[in-house]
N, C-alpha and C positions, 0 to 999 in steps of 0.2 A: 548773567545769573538766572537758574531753573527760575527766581520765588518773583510775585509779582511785583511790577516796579523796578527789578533789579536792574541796571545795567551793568556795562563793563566797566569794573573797579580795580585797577591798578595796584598793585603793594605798593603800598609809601615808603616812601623812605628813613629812615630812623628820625625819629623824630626828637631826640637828646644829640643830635651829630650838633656840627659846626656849623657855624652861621650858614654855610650852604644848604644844609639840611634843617635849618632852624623852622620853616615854615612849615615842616608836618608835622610840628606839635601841636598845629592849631587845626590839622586835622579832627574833626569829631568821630569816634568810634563808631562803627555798624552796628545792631544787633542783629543783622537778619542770618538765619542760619545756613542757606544754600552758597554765598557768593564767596567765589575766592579770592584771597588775596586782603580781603576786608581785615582790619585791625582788630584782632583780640581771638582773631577763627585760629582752629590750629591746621598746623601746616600743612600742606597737600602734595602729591608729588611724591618721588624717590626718595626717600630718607639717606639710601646709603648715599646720595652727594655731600650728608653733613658731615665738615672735620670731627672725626674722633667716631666716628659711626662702628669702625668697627672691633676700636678698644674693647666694647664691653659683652663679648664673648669668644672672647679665643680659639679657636679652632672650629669653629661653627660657623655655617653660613649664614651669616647676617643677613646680609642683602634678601635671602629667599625668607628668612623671619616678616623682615621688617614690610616686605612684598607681601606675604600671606595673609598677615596681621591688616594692612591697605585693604586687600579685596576681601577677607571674609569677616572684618569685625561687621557688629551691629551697625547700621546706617546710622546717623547723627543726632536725627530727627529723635531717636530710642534712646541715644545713650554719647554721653559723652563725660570725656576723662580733662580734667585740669592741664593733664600734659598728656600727649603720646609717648616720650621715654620717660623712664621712672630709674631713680636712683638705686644703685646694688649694692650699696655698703653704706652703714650711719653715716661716713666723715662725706659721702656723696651729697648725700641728702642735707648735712647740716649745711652745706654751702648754696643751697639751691632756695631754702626757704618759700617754697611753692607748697601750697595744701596738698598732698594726696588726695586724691577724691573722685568719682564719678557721679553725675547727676545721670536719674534714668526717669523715662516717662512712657513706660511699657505699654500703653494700648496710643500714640499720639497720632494725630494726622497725618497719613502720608502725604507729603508736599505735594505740589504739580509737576509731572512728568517724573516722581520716582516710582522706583517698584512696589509692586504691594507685598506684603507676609504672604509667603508662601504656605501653606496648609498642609500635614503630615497627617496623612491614614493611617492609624495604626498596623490594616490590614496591609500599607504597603509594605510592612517591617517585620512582616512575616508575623501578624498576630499582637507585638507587645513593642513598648517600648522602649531603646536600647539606652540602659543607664548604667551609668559604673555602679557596679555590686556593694564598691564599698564604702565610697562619698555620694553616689546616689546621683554623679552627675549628667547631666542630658549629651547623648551624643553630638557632637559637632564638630567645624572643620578642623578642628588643631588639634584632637586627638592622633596617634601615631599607629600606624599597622605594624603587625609582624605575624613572621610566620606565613607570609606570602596569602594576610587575608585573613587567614586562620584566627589569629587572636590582635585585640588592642589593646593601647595602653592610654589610661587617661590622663590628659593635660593637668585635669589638677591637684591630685592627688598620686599620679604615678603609679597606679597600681594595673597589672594586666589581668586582661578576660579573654575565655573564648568568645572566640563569632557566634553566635547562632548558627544553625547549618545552614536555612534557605536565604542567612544574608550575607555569606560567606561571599567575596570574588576578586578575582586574581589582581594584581597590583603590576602600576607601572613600572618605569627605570628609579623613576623618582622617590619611589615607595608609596604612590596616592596611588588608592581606587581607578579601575580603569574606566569607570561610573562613575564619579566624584559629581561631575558638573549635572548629571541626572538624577542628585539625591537632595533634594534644597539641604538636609539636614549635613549634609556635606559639603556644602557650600554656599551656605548661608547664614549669619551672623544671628540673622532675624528670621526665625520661625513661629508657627503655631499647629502643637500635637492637637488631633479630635483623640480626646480622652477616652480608654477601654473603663467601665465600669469599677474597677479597680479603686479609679480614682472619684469614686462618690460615694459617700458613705449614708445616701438618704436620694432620693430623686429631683435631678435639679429644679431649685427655685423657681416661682414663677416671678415675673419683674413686680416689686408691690408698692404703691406710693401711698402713703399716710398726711393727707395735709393735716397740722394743725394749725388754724388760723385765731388772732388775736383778732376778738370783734371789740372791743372797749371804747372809749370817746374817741381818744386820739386815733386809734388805727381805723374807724367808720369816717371822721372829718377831717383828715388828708387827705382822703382818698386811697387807703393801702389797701384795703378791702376790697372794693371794685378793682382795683389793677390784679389784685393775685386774681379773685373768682373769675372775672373776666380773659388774662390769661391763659389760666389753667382751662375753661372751657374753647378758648378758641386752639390751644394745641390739641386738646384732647378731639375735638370735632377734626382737625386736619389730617388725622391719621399718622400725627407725627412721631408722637410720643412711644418712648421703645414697649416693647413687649408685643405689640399687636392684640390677639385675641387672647393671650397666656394670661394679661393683663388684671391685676388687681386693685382696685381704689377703695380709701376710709376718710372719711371728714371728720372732725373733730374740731369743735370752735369753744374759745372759751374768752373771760374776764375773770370775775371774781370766781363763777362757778363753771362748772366743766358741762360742755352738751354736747353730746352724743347722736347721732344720725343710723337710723335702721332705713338700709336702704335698698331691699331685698325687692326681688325684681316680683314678688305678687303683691306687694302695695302701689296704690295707685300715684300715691306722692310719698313722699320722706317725711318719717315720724322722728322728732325730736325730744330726747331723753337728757333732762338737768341731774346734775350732781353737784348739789353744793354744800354736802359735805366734805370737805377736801380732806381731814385727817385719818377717814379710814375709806381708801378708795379701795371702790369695785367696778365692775366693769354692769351696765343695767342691762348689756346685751349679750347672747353667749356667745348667739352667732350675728353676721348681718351688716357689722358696723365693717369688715372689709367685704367686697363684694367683686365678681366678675365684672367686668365694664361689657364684656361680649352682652350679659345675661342684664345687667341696669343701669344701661348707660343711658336711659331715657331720665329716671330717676335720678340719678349725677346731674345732668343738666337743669332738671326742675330744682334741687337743690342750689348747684350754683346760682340761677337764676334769680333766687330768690334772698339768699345770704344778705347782699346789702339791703335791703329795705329791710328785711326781719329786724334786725339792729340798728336801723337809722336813728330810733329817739333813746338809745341807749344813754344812762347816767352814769354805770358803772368804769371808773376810769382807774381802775386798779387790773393787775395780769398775777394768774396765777402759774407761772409759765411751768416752771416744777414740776406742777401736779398734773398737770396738760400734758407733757413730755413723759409722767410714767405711768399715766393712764394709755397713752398711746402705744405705747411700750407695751404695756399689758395685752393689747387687743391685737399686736403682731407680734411676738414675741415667738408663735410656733411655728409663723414662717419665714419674718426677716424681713429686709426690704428696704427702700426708703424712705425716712421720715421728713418731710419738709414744715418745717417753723416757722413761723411769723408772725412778730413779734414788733410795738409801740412803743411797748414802755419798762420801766424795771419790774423784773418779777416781785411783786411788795407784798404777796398773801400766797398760802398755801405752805408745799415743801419745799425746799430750796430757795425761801424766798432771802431778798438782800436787801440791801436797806441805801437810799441814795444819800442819807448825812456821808457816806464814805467816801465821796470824792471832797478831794481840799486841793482846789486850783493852786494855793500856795506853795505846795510841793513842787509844781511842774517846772521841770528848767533846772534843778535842784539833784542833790545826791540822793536824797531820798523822794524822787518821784518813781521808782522802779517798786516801792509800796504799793501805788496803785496800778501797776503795770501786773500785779503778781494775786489770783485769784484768791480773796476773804479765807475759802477753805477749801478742801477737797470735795465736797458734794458735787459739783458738776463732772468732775473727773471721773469718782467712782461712779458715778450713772451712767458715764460713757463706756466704760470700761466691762459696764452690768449688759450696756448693748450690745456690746461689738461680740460678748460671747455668743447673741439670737442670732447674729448675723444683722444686725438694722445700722444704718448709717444715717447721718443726721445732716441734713445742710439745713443753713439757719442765713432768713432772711431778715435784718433787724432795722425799723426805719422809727427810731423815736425824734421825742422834740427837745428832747434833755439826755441828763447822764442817765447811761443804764447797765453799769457793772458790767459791762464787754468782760474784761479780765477775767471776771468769774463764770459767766458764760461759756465764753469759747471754748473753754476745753470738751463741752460736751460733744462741740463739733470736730475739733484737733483727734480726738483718740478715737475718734470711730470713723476716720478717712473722709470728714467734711471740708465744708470747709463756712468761715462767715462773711457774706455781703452787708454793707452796712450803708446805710443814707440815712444821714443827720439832717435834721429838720426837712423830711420828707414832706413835701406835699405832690399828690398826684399832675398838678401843672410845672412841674419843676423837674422832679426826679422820677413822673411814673411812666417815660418810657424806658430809661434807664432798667428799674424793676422786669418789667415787660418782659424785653430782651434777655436778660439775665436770667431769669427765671421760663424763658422759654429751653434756653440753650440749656442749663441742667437738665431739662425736661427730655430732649430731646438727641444728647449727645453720645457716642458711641459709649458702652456701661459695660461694667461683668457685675455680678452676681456673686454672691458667697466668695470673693474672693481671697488667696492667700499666697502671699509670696515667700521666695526663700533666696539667698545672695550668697554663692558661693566665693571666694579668690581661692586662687591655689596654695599651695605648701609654701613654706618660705615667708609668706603675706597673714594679716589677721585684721579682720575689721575693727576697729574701733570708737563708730559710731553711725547711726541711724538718723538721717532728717527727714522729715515730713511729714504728713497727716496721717497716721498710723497708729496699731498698738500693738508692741509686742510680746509674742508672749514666750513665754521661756527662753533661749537664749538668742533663736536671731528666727523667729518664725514670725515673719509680719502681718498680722491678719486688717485687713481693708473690705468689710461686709460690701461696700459697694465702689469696685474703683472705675475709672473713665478714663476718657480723651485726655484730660487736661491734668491730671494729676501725674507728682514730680516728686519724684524720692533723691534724695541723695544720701551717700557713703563717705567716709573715711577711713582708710585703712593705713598699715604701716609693717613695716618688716618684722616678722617673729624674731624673739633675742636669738642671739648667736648661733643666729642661719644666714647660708650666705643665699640669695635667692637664685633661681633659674634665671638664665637669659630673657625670658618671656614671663610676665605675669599676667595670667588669667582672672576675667571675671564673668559668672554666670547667674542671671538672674531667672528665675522660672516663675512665670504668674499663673496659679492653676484658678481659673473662675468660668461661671456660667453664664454665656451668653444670652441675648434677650431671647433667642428663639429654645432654649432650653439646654443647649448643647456643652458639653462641662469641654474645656479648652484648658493647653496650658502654652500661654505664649516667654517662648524662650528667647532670650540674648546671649550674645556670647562675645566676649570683647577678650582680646592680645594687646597688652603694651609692651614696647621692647625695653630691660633694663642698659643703665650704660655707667659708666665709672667717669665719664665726663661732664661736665656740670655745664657747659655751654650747649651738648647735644639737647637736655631738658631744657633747657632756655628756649632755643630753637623752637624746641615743638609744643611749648605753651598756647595752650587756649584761652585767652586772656580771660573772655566773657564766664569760661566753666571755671575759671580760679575764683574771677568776682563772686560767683555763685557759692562758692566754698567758701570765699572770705567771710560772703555776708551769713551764711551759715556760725558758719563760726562765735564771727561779734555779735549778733543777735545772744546767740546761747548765753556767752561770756555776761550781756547786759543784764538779761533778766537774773539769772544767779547770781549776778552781785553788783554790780548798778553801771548806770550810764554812762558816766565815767570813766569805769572798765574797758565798758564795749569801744568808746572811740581811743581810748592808751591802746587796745590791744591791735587796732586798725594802723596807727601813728606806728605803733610800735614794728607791723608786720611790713607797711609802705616803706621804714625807713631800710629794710633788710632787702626788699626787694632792688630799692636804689640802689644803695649798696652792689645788689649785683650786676644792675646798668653800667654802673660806674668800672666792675669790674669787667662786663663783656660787652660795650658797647655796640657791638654786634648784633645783637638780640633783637632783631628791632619787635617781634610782635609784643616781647617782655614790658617793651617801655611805654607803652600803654596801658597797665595794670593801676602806678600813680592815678591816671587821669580820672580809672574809676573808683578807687576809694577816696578819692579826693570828692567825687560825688556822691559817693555813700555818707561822708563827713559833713555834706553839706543839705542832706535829704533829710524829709521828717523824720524818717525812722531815726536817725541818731544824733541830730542838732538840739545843739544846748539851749530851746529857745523856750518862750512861755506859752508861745499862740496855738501851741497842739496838743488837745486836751487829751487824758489821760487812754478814751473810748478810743479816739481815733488813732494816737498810735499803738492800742493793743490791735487796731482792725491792720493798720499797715504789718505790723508784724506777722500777724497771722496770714497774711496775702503774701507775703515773700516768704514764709516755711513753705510753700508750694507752689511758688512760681516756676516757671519752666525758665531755659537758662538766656533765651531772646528775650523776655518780659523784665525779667529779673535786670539785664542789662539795661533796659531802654528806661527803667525806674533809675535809676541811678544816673545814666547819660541819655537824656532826652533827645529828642530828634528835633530840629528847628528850620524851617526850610521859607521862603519870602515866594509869597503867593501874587502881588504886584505886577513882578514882572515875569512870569512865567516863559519859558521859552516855546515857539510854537510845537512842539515835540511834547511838550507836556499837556498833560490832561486829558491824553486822545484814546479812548479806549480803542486794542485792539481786536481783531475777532475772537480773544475769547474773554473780552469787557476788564484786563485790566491795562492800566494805561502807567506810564513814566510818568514821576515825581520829581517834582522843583529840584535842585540839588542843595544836601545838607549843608548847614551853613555851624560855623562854629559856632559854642556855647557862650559870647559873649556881646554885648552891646554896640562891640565896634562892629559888629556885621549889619547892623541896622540905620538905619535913618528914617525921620521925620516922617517922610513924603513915603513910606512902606507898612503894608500890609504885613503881619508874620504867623505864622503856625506853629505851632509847640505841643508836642506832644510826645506822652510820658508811657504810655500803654493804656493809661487807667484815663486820662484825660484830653483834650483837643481845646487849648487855649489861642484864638487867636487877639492879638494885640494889632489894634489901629492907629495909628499918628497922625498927629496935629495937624500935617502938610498933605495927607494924599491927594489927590485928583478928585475931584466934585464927583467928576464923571462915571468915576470908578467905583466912587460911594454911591453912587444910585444903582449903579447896576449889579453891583453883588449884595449891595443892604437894604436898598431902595428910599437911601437915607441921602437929601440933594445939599449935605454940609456936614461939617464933623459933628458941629455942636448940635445937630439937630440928630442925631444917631443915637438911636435908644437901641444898647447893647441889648436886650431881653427881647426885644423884639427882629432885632438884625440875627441872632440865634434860631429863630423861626424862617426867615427868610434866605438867608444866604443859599443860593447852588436850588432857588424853585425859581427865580425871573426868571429862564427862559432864553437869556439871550447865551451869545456865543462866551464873553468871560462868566457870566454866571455858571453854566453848562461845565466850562473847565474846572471852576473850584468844585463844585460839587463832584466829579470826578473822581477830583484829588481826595477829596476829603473822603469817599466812596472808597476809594483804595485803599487811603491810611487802616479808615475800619476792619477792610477786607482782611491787611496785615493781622492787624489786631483784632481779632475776632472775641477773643474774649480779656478783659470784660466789656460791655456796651460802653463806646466813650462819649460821652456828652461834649457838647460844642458850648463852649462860654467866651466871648467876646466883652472884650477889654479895648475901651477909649485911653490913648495917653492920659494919662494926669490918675485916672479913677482910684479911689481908697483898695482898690482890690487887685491895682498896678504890683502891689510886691510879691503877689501870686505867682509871675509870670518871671520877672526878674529873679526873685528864689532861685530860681531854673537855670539859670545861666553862671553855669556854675566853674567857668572857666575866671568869672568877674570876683570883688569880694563881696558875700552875700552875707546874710543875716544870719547863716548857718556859723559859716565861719570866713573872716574875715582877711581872707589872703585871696589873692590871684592865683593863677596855676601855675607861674614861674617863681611866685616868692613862696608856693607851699615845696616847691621841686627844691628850692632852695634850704628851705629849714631840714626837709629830711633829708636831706646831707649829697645833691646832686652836684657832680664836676663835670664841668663840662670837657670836654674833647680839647687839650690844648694844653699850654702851658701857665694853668693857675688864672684864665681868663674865668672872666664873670661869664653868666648866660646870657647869651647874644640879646642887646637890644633893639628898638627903631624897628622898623616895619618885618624884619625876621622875623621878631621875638614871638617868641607865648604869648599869648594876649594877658594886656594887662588890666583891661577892663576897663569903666568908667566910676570913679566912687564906689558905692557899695550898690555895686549892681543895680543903678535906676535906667531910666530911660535914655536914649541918646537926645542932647542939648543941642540949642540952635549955635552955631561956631564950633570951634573945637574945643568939644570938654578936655576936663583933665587927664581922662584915660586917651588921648588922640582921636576921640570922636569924629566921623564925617559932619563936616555941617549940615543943619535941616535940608533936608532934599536934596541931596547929593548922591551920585548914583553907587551904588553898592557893590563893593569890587572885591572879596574876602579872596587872602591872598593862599587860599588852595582850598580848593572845595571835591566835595566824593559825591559823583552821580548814585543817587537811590532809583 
C-alpha cells in the first residue's frame, strides 16, 4: 500500500460463504484509501473479466469504456462513487438497492507518491477556456472528436462545437488526439484552470481572518482564552498561516458587551472600543478594526499578549454571541473572509440569544429527543445565509461547561461552509492541546477564497440531492465563501424518467475560488461510470466505505426530519435489502461487508437509542459526519483496534521517510483480547487505550512508568506513555505517532482506561461486533434477523471457532476462565483467527 503503515492486504475471502470461509466475517474493515484489495474499496483491475461486463452496451466497445473510465477518471483521493457500474434501466436498479451517489473533496491532500493537479494556462488553450457552448462543461478526457479534430462533441450533454483554430490537431486510428497524453486536460480526471479575468467579477480576495473571541468567566478560568490568543500568536509568528503578506487580521472580544480593537499600525499599542449597547449595533470604527498584518503585526502581538490578563478578574459570565457575530459581520462584510468563534457558554443576552431551560434530558433516548436535535428557530440560519452572500465563512470553536444550544448554533457554521469543534467541560489541562492543534490546522491548511461550485451529470441522469456544509443557491449553484483541504460534499442522483441512459455516465464538478496568493483558479474533476443491465456487475464494483458514506447521508437526513426512530427503520430497513442481495449473489464478496458497517452505525452515538448522549453532543457528532471525508466517516463507524503488548519486531520501526508498520487489526470484539494485553482503539476523533488486570509489571513501568496495575493513574500514564525513552517505550509512541499521522485531522487525544474503571463502557461501546448498549445483538444474530442464508441447504450460520464472533455478554471486558462468549482465559496468548496487516 502507497499510504503510511500500509502493508500487503490480501482480498478476503467472502465472508457470508461456508464454514470454510466463515472466518472472514471476523475480518475488521480498512478505511484507508490507497490499499488494494482492502474490504469495502472498490474494485481495481480490468472490469471487462466481470460475467455480464458486456451485456450492457451492445455494440460498443466496452472493454475501451471501462479501460478509459480506469485511467482518466478523477483519482480517489477527489472523488469517489458508491459503485463503479451503475444501473441502466429502473427494474436494474430496483434490484441492486445501493445509493447512487458520489462523495468529492475538491481541494484534498494528495497522498504519498501520487501525482499532483496538473495546472492549465489558459494561454496554453490558445487564450480561453474550452467549454461546451451549451452545458457549459469543461473540456476533458471523454469528450469525443470529429471531423478529424475539427470539431467535438461533449460527454454530457451531446452537443457538437468547433475546435478553435490554434487548438485544432489531427487524430489517431482510435479517433484520440495525437497529443492526448500532452494535454493534462486530455488526460486527466484531475485538473486545475489559472483563471482569464473573465472569471472575476471584483479583484481576488485577500485571505482575511476575523477572531472573535468569548472573554467571560468561564472561557478566562479554563483556560480557552490563553490557548486560542496563544495559538493564534504562535502560528501567526511561524509564517505559517496562509495568505502570507496579502494577509488581513481583526479582533473582536466580547461578554455581555462587544469591544472592539483599532489597531492601525501608527498607534503605538491597541486602543480598545466597548459597545454595550447591544440593540442598536454600530461599528465605533470605520476603518482599523481589520488591518494588514504586513503593516501591524507588531500591534497583533501586543494585543494578543495582553487579552488574557485584560480579563483575568472578569465577573461577567454571560455571552452575547449574536451580537458578536454580526458586529463582526458588519466590519468584513466588504471583503469577506474568515470568521473564527469562540465561544463558553449559551449565547443568553443580546440578538439571537437562546435560553438553556430548553434542554430536558428527559427527552433523550426517546421519539421526541429529535426536538432538541432541531434549532429553537431560524435566526442562526438566516445569518448564515446573510454571510455567505459577503463571502465570510464561519468556523466555530465551542468549549462550554454546560448545555449551549449547539442545534441552534450550528447552522450558522453548516451554511456558510464551516464547520463546529466542540469540547465539553473544557479546561486548558485536559483538552487544550486538543484546541491548539485544531485550531492551528484550520489556520494553516490548504484554502480558496470566494469560492463556488457547480456539479454537472450528463443527459439521461438528474441530481437529487446536495450533502454537506454549503448553501445553495438557486438551483444547483454551491456557494462555499471559504472551502479547504478537508471539506466533503456529497451527491445523489438517479435516472431522468423515461430515458433510457448512455452506456457511460458522467460527472463533472468545477470549484472556481481564490487562492491564498491571489490567483482565481477553477479546480475541475471529471469522473465515467460504466452503466450495465446486470445487477451482480454493480455488486462487484461497490465501494463499500463510499455506500456507508451515502447511507449515513441519508439516515442522518431521514432522523432529523422526522425522528430517530426513522433514521435507524430506514438503515434496518436499507441492510435488510442489501442481504437480501448477498443472499442472492453470494459472490459479491466486497458487498458483504456493507451489514458490518451499519451494524456499526446502529450501534454509534450518532444513532443509538441510549440516554448518556446529551442533546449538544449528538448535534456536534452529526454535524462532524455532514463532512466527513469517506476514510473518517468509515473508521467512526468501524474503529480500528490493534494489541500494543505484543508487537511484532517489524512494527514501530520508522522507516527513512519516519513512517513505520502497525500492529495488525484485530477484530471488533472481546474475544480478541485477554487480561495480560495492552489495546488501542481508535475511531478518527479518539485514541482509547485499555489496560488489564494481568499485564507484565515490567511492561507497565516501561510504557506508564507505573510498577503495578493498581498503582496506575490513567491521567498521568496519558502524559507519559512513548516519552521513557526506552526501546518498547520508543515503539508505542511510534505507533501512536502514525496512527495520528493517518488521522490528521482531527487532533486525537490519548485516554487510557484501567480494567474495571466506570469509563470501561467507553471503549467496549466500540466493539461493536459484541452486544453493546447501542444494540443488543452480536454480528451473527444481527445478519440473522435481517434475513441472511447461508450457502447450503437451509443450514444455520456456521458456529464454534468459524463463526462471527459472538462476543462476551454486552460487550464487557474479557473474564478470568472462559466467559460466556468463548473468552481466552486471563493471560492467554491472543490468537484472532484472521487478522489484516495495517
Amino acid at each position: 500500500s502507497p499510504y503510511p503503515g500500509g502493508g500487503g492486504v490480501e482480498p478476503p475471502p467472502g465472508p457470508f460463504g461456508a464454514a470454510g470461509q466463515a472466518q472472514a466475517s471476523r475480518l475488521a474493515p480498512a478505511f484507508f484509501n490507497a490499499a488494494e484489495g482492502v474490504p469495502g474499496r472498490p474494485h481495481s483491475g480490468n472490469f471487462s473479466g466481470i460475467p455480464g461486463m458486456a451485456s450492457s452496451a451492445p455494440g460498443q466497445d466496452l472493454t475501451a469504456m471501462v479501460r478509459d473510465a480506469e485511467m482518466f477518471n478523477s483519482p480517489e483521493h477527489f472523488l469517489r462513487s458508491a459503485s463503479f457500474r451503475l444501473p441502466n434501466s429502473v427494474s436494474t436498479k430496483q434490484k441492486c438497492h445501493i445509493p447512487l451517489g458520489i462523495i468529492m473533496q475538491p481541494l484534498a491532500p494528495v497522498p504519498p507518491g501520487a501525482e499532483q493537479v496538473h495546472e492549465v494556462g489558459y494561454s496554453s488553450m490558445a487564450g480561453t477556456i474550452l467549454r461546451c457552448k451549451s452545458c457549459r462543461t469543461y473540456i476533458n478526457p471523454f469528450i469525443k472528436w470529429e471531423g478529424n479534430g475539427t470539431s467535438w462533441k461533449c460527454n454530457m450533454c451531446g452537443a457538437s462545437q468547433k475546435t478553435i483554430d490554434p487548438y485544432v490537431n489531427s487524430l489517431d486510428a482510435a479517433g484520440n488526439r495525437v497529443d492526448r497524453f500532452e494535454k493534462p486536460e486530455l488526460c486527466r480526471g484531475a485538473v486545475e484552470y489559472i483563471a482569464p479575468g473573465e472569471y472575476m467579477v471584483r479583484p481576488p480576495q485577500p485571505p482575511v481572518f476575523m477572531f472573535v473571541i468569548d472573554v467571560s468567566y468561564t472561557a478566562v478560568v479554563t483556560g480557552m482564552v490563553d490557548t486560542v490568543v496563544s495559538c493564534i500568536k504562535e502560528t501567526l509568528q511561524s509564517g505559517m498561516m496562509a495568505g502570507g503578506g496579502r494577509m488581513q487580521i481583526g479582533v473582536i472580544t466580547y461578554d455581555t458587551s462587544l469591544h472592539f480593537y483599532n489597531l492601525s499600525s501608527n498607534l503605538s499599542q491597541p486602543q480598545m472600543l466597548v459597545v454595550s449597547d447591544l440593540e442598536d449595533l454600530f461599528l465605533p470604527l470605520p476603518d482599523d478594526i481589520l488591518v494588514p498584518v504586513s503593516e501591524s503585526e507588531s500591534i497583533i502581538m501586543t494585543l494578543l499578549d495582553s487579552l488574557p490578563t485584560m480579563f483575568r478578574e472578569t465577573k461577567a459570565n454571560e455571552s452575547c454571541m449574536g451580537s458578536a457575530v454580526k458586529a463582526a459581520f458588519m466590519a468584513m462584510k466588504h471583503i469577506g473572509g474568515k470568521m473564527m468563534v469562540f465561544g463558553s457558554c449559551i449565547p443568553s443576552v443580546g440578538d439571537l440569544s437562546l435560553k438553556s431551560t430548553r434542554d430536558n434530558p428527559r427527552l433523550l433516548g426517546t421519539d421526541r429527543e429529535v426536538e432538541l436535535l432541531r434549532p429553537v428557530n431560524d435566526g442562526y440560519k438566516d445569518l448564515g445565509a446573510e454571510l455567505t452572500r459577503a463571502q465570510i465563512s464561519v468556523e466555530m470553536f465551542l468549549a462550554p461547561q454546560q448545555y449551549i444550544d449547539l442545534a441552534s448554533i450550528s447552522p450558522l457554521a453548516k451554511y456558510t461552509g464551516g464547520d463546529v469543534r466542540y469540547y465539553p467541560n473544557f479546561h486548558i489541562q485536559t483538552s487544550g492541546l486538543k484546541l491548539r492543534n485544531e485550531l492551528q490546522h484550520v489556520l494553516t491548511r490548504v484554502m480558496g477564497w470566494e469560492a463556488v461550485m457547480r456539479v454537472r451529470v450528463s443527459r439521461g441522469w438528474k441530481i437529487t440531492k446536495f450533502y454537506g456544509h454549503l448553501f445553495i443557491r438557486g438551483a444547483d449553484l454551491l456557494v462555499v465563501p471559504n472551502c479547504h483541504s478537508d471539506q466533503t460534499f456529497a451527491i445523489t442522483f438517479d435516472m431522468e424518467e423515461n430515458v433510457t441512459p448512455e452506456p457511460v455516465m458522467y460527472v463533472q464538478s468545477a470549484l472556481l475560488y481564490t487562492n491564498c496568493e491571489g490567483e482565481r483558479r477553477i479546480r475541475v474533476h471529471t469522473y465515467a461510470g460504466v452503466t450495465t443491465q446486470n445487477a451482480n456487475d454493480i455488486f462487484n464494483s461497490v465501494d463499500v466505505q463510499a455506500a456507508t458514506t451515502m447511507l449515513s447521508h441519508i439516515a442522518l437526513e431521514a432522523s432529523l426530519k422526522t425522528h430517530l426512530p426513522e433514521g435507524r427503520n430506514r438503515l434496518h430497513t436499507m441492510c435488510q435489502q442489501v442481504v437480501q442481495a448477498i443472499n442472492m449473489a453470494p459472490q459479491a464478496e466486497k458487498l458483504q461487508f456493507l451489514p458490518l458497517y451499519i451494524m456499526g452505525m446502529l450501534k454509534s452515538q450518532a444513532f443509538r437509542a441510549t440516554t448518556d448522549i446529551s442533546a449538544d453532543m449528538r448535534t456536534y457528532i452529526w454535524m462532524r459526519l455532514e463532512s466527513l471525508n469517506v476514510a473518517q466517516l468509515a473508521a467512526y463507524y468501524y474503529p480500528r483496534m490493534m494489541a500494543l503488548h505484543n508487537c511484532p519486531d517489524e512494527c514501530g520501526v520508522p522507516d527513512e521517510h519516519g513512517r513505520c508498520v502497525l500492529p495488525d487489526m484485530l477484530n471488533l470484539t472481546s474475544e480478541s483480547m485477554a487480561q495480560d494485553g495492552i489495546y488501542l482503539l481508535e475511531d478518527g476523533d479518539t485514541m482509547l487505550v485499555w489496560v488489564g488486570r494481568a499485564v507484565d509489571s515490567g511492561l507497565l513501568q516501561g510504557l506508564f512508568g507505573a510498577p503495578s496495575f493498581e498503582k496506575l493513574n490513567p491521567t498521568q500514564a496519558e502524559e507519559i506513555v512513548g516519552t521513557r525513552g526506552d526501546a518498547v517505550s520508543n515503539k508505542i509512541a511510534n505507533i501512536l505517532r502514525q496512527v495520528r499521522t493517518e488521522r490528521s485531522v482531527p487532533y486525537m487525544q490519548l485516554k487510557v482506561i484501567r480494567c474495571g474503571e466506570n469509563v470501561e463502557p467507553r471503549f467496549f461501546n466500540s466493539l461493536i461486533e459484541d452486544r453493546t448498549a447501542g444494540l443488543q445483538s452480536t454480528y451473527t444474530e444481527f445478519l440473522q434477523r435481517m434475513g441472511y442464508r447461508p450457502q447450503g441447504q437451509g443450514q444455520n450460520p456456521p458456529q464454534g471457532q468459524n463463526a462471527p464472533p459472538m462476543g462476551a455478554g454486552a460487550g464487557g471486558p474479557p473474564q478470568q476462565g472462559t466467559g460466556a462468549g468463548g473468552m481466552p482465559p486471563m493471560g492467554a496468548a491472543l490468537t484472532p483467527p484472521h487478522m489484516m496487516r495495517r
